[in-house]
Backbone as CSV, one residue per row, in Angstrom:
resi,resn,N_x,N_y,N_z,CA_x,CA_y,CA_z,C_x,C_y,C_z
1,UNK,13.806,13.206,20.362,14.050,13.448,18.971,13.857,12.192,18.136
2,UNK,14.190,10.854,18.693,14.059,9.773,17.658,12.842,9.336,17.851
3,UNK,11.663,10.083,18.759,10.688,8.583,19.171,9.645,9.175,17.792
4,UNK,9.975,10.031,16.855,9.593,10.215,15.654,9.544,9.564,14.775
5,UNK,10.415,8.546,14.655,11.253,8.341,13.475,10.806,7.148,12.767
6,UNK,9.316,6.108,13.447,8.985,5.446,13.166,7.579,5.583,12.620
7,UNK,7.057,7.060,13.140,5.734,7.506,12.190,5.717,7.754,10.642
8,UNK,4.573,6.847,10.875,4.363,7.274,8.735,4.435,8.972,8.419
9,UNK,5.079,9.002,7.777,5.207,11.033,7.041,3.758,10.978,6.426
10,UNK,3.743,12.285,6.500,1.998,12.681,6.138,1.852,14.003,6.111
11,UNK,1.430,14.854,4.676,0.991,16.275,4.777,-0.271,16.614,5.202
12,UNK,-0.503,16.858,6.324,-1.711,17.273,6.807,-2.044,15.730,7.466
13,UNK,-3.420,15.356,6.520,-4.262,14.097,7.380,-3.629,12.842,6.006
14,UNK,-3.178,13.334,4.746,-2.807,12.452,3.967,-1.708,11.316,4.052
15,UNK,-1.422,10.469,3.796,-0.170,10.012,4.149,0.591,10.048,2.572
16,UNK,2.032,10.154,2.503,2.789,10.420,2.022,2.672,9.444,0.593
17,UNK,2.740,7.998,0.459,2.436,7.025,-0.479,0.878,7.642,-1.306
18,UNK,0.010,8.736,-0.696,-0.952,9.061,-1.213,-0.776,9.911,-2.353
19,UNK,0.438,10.442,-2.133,0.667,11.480,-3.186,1.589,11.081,-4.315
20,UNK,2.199,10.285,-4.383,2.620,9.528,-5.568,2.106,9.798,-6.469
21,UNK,0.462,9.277,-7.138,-0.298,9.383,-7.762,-0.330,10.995,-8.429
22,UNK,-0.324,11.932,-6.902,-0.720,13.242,-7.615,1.028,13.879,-8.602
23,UNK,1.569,12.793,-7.680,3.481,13.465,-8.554,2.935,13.224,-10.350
24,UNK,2.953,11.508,-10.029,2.989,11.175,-11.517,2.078,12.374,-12.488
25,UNK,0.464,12.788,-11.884,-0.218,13.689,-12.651,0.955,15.188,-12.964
26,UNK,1.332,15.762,-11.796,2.462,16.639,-11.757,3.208,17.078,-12.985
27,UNK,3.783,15.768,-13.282,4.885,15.386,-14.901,3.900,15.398,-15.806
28,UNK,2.529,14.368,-15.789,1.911,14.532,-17.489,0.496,14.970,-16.813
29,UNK,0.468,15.953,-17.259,-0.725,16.537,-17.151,-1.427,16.430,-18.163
30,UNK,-2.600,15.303,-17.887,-4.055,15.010,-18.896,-5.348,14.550,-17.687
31,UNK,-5.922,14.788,-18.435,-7.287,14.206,-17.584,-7.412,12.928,-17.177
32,UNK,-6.823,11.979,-17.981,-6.579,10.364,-17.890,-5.903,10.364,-16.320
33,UNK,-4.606,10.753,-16.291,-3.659,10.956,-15.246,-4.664,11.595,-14.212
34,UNK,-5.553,12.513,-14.326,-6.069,13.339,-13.193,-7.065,12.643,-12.218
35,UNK,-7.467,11.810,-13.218,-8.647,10.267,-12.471,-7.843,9.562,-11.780
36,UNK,-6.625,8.907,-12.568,-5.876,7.893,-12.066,-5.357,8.688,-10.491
37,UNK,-5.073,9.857,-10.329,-4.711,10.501,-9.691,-5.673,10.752,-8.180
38,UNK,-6.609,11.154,-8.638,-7.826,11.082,-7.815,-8.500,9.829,-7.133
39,UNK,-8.392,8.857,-8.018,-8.808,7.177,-7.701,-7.110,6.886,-6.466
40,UNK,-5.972,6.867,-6.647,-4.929,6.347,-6.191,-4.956,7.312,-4.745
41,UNK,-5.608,8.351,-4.615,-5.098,8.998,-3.565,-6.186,9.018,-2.821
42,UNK,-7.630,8.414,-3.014,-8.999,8.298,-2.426,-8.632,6.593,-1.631
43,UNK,-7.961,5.745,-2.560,-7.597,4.525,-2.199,-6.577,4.275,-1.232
44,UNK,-5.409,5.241,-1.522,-4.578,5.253,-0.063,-5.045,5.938,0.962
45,UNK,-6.291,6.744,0.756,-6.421,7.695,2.048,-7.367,6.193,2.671
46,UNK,-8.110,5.497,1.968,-9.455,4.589,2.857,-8.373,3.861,3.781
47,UNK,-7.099,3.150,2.817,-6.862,2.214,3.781,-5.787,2.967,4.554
48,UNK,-5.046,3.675,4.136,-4.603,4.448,6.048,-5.828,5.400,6.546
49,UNK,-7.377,5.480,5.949,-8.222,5.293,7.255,-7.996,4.073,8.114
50,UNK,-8.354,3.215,7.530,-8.458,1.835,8.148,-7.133,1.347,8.839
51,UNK,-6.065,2.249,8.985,-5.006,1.673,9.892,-3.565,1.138,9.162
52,UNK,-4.082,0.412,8.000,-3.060,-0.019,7.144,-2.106,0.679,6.177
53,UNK,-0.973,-0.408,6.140,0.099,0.552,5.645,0.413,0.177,3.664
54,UNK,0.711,0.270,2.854,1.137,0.147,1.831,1.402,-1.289,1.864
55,UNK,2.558,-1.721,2.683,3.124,-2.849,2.521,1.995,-4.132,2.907
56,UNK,1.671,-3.693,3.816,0.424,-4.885,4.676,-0.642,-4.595,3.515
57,UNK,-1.451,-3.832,2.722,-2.326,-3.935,1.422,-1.208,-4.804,0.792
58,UNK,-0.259,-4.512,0.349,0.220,-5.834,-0.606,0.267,-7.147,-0.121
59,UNK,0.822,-7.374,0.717,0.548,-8.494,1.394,-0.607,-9.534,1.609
60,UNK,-1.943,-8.550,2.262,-3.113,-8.776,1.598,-3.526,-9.275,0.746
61,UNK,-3.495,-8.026,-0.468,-3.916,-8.635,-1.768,-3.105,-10.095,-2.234
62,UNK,-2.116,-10.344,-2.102,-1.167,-11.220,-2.714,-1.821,-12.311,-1.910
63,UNK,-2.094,-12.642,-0.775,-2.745,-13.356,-0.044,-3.899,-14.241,-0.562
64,UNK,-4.709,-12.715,-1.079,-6.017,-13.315,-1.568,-5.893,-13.712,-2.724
65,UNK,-5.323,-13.064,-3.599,-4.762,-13.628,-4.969,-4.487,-14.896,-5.424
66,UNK,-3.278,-15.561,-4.272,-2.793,-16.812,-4.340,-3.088,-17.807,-3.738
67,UNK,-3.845,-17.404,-2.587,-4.167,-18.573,-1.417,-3.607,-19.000,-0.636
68,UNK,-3.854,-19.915,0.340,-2.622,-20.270,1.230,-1.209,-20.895,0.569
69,UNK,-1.076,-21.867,-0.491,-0.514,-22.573,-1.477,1.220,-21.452,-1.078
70,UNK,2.216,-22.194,-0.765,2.980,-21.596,-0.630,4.516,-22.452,-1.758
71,UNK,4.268,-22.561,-2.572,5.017,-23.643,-4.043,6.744,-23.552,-3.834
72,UNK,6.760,-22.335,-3.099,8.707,-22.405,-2.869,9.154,-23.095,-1.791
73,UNK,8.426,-23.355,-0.639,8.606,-23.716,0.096,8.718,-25.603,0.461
74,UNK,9.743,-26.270,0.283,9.267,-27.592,0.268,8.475,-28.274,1.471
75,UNK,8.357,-28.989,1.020,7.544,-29.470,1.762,7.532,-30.593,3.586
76,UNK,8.767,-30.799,3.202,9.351,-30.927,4.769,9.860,-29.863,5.547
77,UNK,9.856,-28.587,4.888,9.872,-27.293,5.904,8.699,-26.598,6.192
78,UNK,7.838,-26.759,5.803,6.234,-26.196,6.155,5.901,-26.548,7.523
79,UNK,5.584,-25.383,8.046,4.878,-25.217,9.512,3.675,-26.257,9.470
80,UNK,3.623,-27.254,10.126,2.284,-27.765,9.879,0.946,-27.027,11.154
81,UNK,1.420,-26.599,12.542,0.562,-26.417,13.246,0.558,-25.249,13.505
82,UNK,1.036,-24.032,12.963,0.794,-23.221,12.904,-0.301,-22.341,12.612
């Protein structure tokens, strides 16, 4: 019964964070919303093709965004050989 409990939820082949997008259209229904809707749920389906989860895309992006540059961290606690 628990060895469930760590799979991503998913209707059908979609995963669950995919449908967000279609909620928000849900509440305001316009065509604007229906793209945004269509674009957000084509974009979560590629990357849980590709394996990845919501959190690891943010991570990612924030990655590439900022660079290695880690500014909170001082500088006698930085991993150097890592």
């Amino acid at each position: 019964m628990w060895r469930d409990t760590m799979k991503p939820l998913r209707l059908f082949i979609i995963d669950a964070w995919a449908l967000v997008p279609a909620l928000i259209f849900l509440l305001y229904w316009s065509f604007t919303t229906l793209i945004i809707a269509v674009i957000g749920i084509v974009f979560f389906g590629v990357i849980g093709w590709f394996g990845v989860n919501i959190v690891a895309t943010m991570r990612i992006l924030r990655r590439w965004f900022v660079g290695p540059l880690r500014p909170a961290v001082p500088r006698d606690r930085k991993r150097r050989f890592v």
